[in-house]
N, C-alpha and C positions, 0 to 999 in steps of 0.2 A: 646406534652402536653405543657400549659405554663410554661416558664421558673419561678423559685420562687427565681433567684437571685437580683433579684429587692428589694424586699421584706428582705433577710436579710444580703443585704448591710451595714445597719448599726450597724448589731451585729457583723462584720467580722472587722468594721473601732474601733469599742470600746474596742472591745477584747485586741486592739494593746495598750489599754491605762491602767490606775491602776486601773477604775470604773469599769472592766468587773464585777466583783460578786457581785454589784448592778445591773447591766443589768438582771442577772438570774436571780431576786429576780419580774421585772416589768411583766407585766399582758399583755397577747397575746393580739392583736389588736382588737379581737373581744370582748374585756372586758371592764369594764365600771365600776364600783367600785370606782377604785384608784383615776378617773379623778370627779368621785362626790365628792369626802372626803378624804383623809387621818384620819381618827381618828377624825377630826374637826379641823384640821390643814388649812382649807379651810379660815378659819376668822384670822390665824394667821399671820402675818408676818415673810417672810420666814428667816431660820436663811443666816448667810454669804456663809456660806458650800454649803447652797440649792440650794440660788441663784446662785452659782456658776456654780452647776452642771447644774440646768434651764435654764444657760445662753448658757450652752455646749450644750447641744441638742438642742438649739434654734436654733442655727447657723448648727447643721447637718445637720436640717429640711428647714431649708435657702437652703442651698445646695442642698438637694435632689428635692426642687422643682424647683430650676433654672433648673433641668436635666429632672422634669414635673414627677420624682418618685414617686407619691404622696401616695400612700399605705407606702414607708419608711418612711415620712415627717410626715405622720400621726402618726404614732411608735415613729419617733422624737420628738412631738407634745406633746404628751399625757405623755410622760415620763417628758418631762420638766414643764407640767401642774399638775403633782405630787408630784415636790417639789417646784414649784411657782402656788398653784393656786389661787393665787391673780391676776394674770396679763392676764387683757381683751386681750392681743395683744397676749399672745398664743393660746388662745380661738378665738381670730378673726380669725386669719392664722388656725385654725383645720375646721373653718367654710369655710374657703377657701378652702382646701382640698377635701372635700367632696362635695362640689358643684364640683370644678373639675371633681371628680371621679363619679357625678350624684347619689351622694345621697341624695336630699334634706331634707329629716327625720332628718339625722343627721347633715347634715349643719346650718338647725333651732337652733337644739338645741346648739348647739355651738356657735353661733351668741350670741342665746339667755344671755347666759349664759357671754358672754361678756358684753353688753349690762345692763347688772343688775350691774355686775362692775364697767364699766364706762357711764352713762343713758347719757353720752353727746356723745356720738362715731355714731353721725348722719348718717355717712357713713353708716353704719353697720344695724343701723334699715332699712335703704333703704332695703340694700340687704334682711334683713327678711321679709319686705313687696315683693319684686318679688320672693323668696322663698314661699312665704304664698302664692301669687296667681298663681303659678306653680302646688302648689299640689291642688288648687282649693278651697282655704281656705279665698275666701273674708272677712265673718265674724271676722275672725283672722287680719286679715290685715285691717281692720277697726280700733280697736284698737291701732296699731304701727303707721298708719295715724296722729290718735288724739292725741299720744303723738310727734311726729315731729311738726305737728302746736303749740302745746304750745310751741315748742321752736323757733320754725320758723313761726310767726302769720302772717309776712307779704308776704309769700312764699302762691303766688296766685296757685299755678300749685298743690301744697300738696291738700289745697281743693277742686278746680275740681277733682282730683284723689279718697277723700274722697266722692266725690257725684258721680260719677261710682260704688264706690263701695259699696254705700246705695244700689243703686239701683240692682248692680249683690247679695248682701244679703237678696234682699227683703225685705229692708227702704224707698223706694221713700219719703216716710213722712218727714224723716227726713233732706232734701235735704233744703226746704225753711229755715227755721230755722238757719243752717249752714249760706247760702248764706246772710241770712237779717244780719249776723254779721258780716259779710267783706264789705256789703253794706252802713250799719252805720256810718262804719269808716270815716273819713272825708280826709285819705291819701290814698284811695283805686282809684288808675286811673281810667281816665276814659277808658281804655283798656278794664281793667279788668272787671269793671262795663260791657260793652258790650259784654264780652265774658259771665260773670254769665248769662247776658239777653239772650244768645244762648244756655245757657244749661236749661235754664229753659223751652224755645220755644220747647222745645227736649223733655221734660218731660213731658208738657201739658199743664205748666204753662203760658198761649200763654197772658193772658192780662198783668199776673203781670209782663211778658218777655217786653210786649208793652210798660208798664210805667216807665218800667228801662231806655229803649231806652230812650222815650220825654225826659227822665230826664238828660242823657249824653248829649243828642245835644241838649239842651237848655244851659249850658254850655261851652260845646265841643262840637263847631259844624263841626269839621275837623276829629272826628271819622267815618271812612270811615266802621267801622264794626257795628258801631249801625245803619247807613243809610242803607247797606244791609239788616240789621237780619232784623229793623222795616221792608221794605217793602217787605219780606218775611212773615213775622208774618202775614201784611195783605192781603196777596195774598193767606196766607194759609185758612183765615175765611173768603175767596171771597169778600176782599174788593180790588177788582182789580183796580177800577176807584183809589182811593186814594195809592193803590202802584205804580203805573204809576205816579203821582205828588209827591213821593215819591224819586223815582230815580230822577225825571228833577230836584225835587229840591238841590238834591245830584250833581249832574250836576253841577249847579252851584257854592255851597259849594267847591268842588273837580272837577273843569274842568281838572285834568290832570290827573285823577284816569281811566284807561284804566278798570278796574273792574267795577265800577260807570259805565259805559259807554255799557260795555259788558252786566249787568245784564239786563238794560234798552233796550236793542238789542232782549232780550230774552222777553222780557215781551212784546215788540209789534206784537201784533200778527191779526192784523185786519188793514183793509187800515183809518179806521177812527183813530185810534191810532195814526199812522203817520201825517193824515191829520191834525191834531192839532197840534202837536210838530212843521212840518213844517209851519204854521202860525205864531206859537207865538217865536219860538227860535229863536235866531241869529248865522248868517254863523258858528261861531266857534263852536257855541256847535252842530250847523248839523251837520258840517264836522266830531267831534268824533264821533257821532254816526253814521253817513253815512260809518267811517273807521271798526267800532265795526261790523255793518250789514253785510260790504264786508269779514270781520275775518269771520263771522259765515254764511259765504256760502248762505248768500242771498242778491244774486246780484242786485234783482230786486228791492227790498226797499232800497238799498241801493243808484242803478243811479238816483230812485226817488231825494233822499235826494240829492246826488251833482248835479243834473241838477235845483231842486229851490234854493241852492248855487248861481250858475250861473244866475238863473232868477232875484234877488236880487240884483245881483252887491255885492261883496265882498268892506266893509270900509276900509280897511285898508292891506297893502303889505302882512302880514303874513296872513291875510285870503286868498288874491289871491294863495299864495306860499302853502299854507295847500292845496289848492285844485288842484292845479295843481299837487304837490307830488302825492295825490291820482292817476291821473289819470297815470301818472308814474308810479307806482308801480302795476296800472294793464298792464302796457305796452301799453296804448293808447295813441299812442306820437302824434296824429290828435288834439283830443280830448284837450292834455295838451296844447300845442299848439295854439286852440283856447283859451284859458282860457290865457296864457299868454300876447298873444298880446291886449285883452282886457283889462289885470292889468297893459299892459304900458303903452296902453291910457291912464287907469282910475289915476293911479299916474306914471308920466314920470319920475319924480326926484327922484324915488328909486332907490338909486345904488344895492341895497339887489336884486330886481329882475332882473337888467341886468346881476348881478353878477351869480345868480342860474341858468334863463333860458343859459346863454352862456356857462355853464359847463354842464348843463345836454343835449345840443345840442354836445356838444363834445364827451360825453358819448354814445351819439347813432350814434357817427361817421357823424356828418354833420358837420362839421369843419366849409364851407364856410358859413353855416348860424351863428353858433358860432361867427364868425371874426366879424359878421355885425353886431349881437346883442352888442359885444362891443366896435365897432364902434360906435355906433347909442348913447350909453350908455358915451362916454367919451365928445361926441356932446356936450350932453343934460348937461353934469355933468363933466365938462373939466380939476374940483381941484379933480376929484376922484381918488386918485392913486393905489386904488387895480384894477380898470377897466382897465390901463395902464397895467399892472402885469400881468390878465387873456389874454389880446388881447396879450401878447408878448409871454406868455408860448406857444398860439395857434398856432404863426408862428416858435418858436424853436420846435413844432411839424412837422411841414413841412423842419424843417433846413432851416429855412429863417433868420440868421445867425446877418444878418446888420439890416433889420428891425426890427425885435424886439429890436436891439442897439437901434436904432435909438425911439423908443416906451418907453422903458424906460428912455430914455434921456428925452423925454417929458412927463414922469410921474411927474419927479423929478424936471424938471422946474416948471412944472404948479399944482402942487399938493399943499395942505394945509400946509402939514407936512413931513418936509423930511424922507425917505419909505428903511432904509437898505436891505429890501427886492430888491428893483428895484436897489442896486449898486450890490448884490452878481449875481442877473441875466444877469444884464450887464455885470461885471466880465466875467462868461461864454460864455456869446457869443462871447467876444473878445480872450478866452481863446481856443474856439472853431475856431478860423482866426487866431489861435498862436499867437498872442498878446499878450505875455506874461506878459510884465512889466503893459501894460495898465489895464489889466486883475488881477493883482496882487493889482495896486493901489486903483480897485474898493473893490476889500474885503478889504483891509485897511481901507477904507471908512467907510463902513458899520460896521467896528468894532471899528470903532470911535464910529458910533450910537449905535450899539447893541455891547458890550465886550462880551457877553454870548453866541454869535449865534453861534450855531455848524455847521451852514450850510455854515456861512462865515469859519471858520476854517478849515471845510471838502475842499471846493472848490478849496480853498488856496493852500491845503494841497497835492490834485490831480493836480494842475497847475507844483509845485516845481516837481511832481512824473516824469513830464512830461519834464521837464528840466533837470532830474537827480540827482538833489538836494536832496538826499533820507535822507539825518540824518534831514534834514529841513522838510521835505516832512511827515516822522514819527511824529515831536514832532507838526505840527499842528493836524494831524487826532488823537494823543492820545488826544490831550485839546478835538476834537468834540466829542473822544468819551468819556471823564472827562462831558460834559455836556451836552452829551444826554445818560445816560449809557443802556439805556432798548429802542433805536432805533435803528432795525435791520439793514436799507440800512447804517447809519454810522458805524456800528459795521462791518458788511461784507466789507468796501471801507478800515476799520483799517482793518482787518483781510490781506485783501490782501495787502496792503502797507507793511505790516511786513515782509508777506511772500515773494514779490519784493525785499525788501531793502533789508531781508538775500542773496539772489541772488546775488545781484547786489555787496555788503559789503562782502560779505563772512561772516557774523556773524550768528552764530548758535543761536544765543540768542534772535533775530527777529525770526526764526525758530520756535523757542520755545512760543515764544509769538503770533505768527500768531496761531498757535495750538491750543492754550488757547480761544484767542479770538474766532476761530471758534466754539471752545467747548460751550462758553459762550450762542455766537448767537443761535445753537440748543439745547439751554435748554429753551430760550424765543421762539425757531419754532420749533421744532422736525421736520417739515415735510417743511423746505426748501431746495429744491430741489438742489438749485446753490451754497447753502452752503454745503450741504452733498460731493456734486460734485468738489465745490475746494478744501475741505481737506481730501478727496479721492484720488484725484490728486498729491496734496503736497503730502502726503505720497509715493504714487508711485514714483513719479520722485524721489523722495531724498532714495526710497527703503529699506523705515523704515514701520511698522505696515503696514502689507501689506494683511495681512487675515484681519484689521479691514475697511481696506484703500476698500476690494472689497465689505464689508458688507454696506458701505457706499457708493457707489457709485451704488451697487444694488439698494437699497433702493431711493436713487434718478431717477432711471428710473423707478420704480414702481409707482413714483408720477408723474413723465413726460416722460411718452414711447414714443417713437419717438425724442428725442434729438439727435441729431450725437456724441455730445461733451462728456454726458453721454458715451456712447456703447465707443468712442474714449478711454474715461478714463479708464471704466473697464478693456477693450482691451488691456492697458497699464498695469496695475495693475496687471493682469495677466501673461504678457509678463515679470513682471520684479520675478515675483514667477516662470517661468520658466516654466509658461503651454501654451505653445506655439499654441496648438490648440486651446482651447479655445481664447486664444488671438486674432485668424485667425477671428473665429466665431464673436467677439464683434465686433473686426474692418472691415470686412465686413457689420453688420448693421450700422457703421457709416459712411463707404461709402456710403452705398444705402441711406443715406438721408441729403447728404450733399447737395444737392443744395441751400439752405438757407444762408448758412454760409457765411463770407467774405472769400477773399482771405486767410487772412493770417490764419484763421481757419482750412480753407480746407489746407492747406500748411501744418498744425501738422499733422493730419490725413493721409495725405499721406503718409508724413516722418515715423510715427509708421507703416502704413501697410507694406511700406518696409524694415521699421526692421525686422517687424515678418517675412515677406514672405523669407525676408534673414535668417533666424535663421530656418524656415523649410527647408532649403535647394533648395527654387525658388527664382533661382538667377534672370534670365530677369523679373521675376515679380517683385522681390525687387527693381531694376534698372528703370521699366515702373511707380512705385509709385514715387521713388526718383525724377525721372525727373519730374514729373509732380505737386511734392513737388518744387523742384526748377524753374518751370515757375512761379508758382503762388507766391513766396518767392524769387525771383533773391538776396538775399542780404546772403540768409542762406550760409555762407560759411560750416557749418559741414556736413549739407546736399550735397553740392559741391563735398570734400572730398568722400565719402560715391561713387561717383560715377567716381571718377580719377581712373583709372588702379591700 
């Protein structure tokens, strides 16, 4: 049976106090008396005594609902609304109670009863209005509406609420009236104005909905909800011809309104439709609409639309670039393709399109055409030094090391404006031929020009890593990551510097901070895999958090299955909690897919499997891994060790 200790907790806490034989004197829960009147103690002000004791069980009734007791809190409630009932805020909180406990009857009236007290406790009317229409009492909640607007007149949303619930009372009459008073007003938006004109269209009121509309966009011609509702209004009394001129003219009001664009998509529905817009419109507004047609799965009015694009000849670079993206994004790299080589003829001295088509050539893995386009593009346009920039990234994608030097070197001779970008890349490349000092003085450079660039800071910062420079090597990557603080790849390159320089320093307190940082980077990714993956690993090897260390390095193969390095790590992880077989099991899958890896990758991996194989007691197999750990690694002297008699 239910327990009833709930219930009289609070005659067991009062007992202990000096009010107990005022407790036996108050009225069981289910009473109602005491909390209407005292004698007419209700209009009086409570004496000092009373409020005392109302203040005592206010605070029981506090308590008991932070615990969600609410049958006590209501016994709390009412006792302290016996000797203060003056005070709306025990009466709010008794009306809270009971909505908790799903009585709405009684939560009204409690509300109510507050509310009469203090007629300004806004909050509080709300909630009697979703009480009212809970128990299905529009009409009632009609009236708590009417009194919120007089005190909230310019509170657009109370009214639409109050014309719902005309109409679930069986008012609709009363609907115009309401609205012609919010209409009047001369500080009523023109939002709002457009949304009254959508409720009215809803009602039936479809003209005087119409003349609300002319009347917004004849001032407000950027209201993107009176252009819809009007030519909805007249597509609903079959004036189709004039809602199709309806959207075009929205169109052009709102050319970047994807809605605008989308409804007009929906409304063309006969090839004569089309045939007109494709007359009289220009590329840009074809192309949104020809994008709109493609969203909504009709493909064929929509190649209509970019093939007379193409027929046309596109004015100007971002119309060629709009329509090329189209054909992109269906994956017809022929098609973009053609369109491009026609917008190089049509304007040669756009750096903007050698600059897009040579990246989105890279994108679909044509590198060598890539190289040409910004070749062709540095020709044409020889001060442009982002075209220098993209042609040198393309050959640091081949590791073509000196040429792209040498590429940027002639960005920065022959450019407009000197490009920090082109000294941190140069940087790299000589950083990448260990060039250390040369490499060093180009980030210098560039942080002559840019002091803020994190990029020059980071590079700097992996150069010093590289030289062993590691207190120097931390305090650049903390600056990049002071000014880039919410980008991942410089957060991850801090992350692991910290974690090196504790290595390398012996300071725990890099340790600590590599941790952090990790921590930081998957709160901006939760699902980076090579982060999950290095402080999975950290943990392991240092053979701290090691049940978290394998949740984490789970979770990274679940995002990238097939990784060697993953299966390596957990493999570890597990090898250092001492479950050896499991251990077996990981690092066997990251054997079977190590062909990928470099040398010195496959060199950990080996070294773990012949630990583990060692710790299960197969000794030539631990020996077969070692050695083969030490071909690939001839420098590992622990691994050496490991295999000396």
């Amino acid at each position: 049976m239910p327990s009833t200790r709930a219930a009289w907790a609070p005659l067991r806490a009062l007992c202990r106090g000096r009010i107990w034989l005022l407790w036996l004197a108050l009225p069981a829960l289910t009473g109602c008396a005491s909390v209407l009147g005292m004698h007419g103690r209700e209009t009086a002000r409570p004496s000092a005594a009373d409020a005392r004791l109302a203040r005592r069980y206010f605070i029981d009734a506090k308590v008991r609902q932070a615990q969600s007791d609410w049958p006590a809190a209501i016994v709390a409630l009412r006792s302290a609304a016996d000797f203060d009932p003056r005070s709306s805020v025990i009466y709010a909180e008794l009306a809270r109670c009971y909505r908790e406990m799903g009585d709405p009857t009684q939560a009204l009236r409690f509300a109510r009863r507050a509310v009469d007290l203090d007629p300004g406790r806004t909050d509080l009317r709300r909630s009697m209005i979703q009480l009212l229409e809970h128990v299905e009492s529009p009409a009632s909640a009609v009236g708590e509406v009417e009194q919120l607007i007089q005190r909230e007149p310019s509170n657009w949303r109370l009214y639409r609420h109050l014309a719902y619930l005309y109409l679930q009372s069986g008012h609709p009459e009363r609907i115009t009236p309401l609205f012609n008073r919010v209409l009047d007003r001369r500080d009523t938006p023109p939002e709002v104005r457009a949304d009254i004109a959508s409720v009215l269209a809803r009602v039936g009121k479809q003209h005087q909905a119409e003349r609300v509309y002319r009347q917004v966009l004849a001032t407000s011609p950027q209201t993107e909800d009176a252009w819809l509702g009007l030519a909805e209004v007249l597509q609903a009394r079959g004036q189709r011809e004039e809602a199709l001129a309806t959207y075009r003219r929205a169109g052009h009001e709102l050319p970047e309104s994807p809605m605008v664009f989308f409804y007009l998509a929906r409304a063309v529905t006969t090839a004569e439709d089309l045939d007109r817009i494709v007359v009289d419109e220009d590329p840009r507004f074809l192309y949104r609409l020809g994008v709109a047609l493609a969203s909504a799965g009709r493909q064929e009015p929509a190649g209509r639309v970019f093939r007379a694009i193409v027929d046309r000849q596109p004015g100007t670079a971002e119309e060629w670039l709009d329509l090329a993206r189209y054909y992109l994004s269906q994956e017809d790299l022929s098609q973009a393709s053609e369109v491009m080589a026609r917008a190089l003829s049509a304007a040669p001295d756009s750096a903007q399109l050698y600059l897009f088509w040579g990246a989105a050539l890279e994108q679909a893995d044509r590198l060598d055409e890539a190289i040409e386009v910004y070749r062709r593009g540095t020709e044409r346009l020889p001060t442009e030094s982002r075209l220098y920039l993209y042609w040198g990234l393309a050959l640091e994608e081949r590791q073509q090391w000196q040429e792209a030097a040498d590429l940027y070197r002639q960005g920065l001779e022959r450019g407009r404006e000197p490009d920090s970008d082109l000294h941190v890349r140069w940087g790299i490349c000589l950083a990448r031929q260990e060039q250390w000092d040369d490499a060093t003085s180009h980030f210098s450079r560039a942080l002559e020009m840019s002091p803020r660039s994190p990029e020059a800071h980071l590079q700097w910062g992996l150069v010093l890593e590289r030289q062993g420079r590691w207190q120097e090597a931390v305090g650049r990557l903390v600056t990049a990551g002071e000014l880039a603080p919410s980008d991942t790849r410089v957060l991850f390159y801090l992350g692991a510097g910290f974690e090196q320089a504790s290595r390398q320093l012996g300071q725990s307190e890099y340790f600590d901070r590599a941790v952090a940082t990790f921590r930081r980077l998957l709160e901006l990714n939760p699902d980076d895999a090579y982060t999950l993956n290095y402080l999975g690993y950290m943990f392991a090897e240092k053979g701290t958090d090691l049940e978290e260390a394998v949740s984490l390095l789970k979770r990274a193969i679940e995002i990238e299955p097939g990784n060697s390095a993953f299966y390596d790590s957990l493999g570890w992880a597990y090898f250092r909690l001492g479950e050896f077989q499991r251990a077996e099991e990981y690092l066997a899958q990251a054997l079977a897919a190590i062909d990928e890896d470099d040398a010195q990758e496959q060199a950990v991996i080996f070294d773990h499997a012949g630990d583990v194989a060692h710790a299960l007691g197969k000794g030539d197999e631990a020996r077969r891994h070692w050695a083969r750990a030490l071909e690939l690694g001839p420098t590992s002297e622990s691994v050496r060790r490991k295999l000396t008699p």
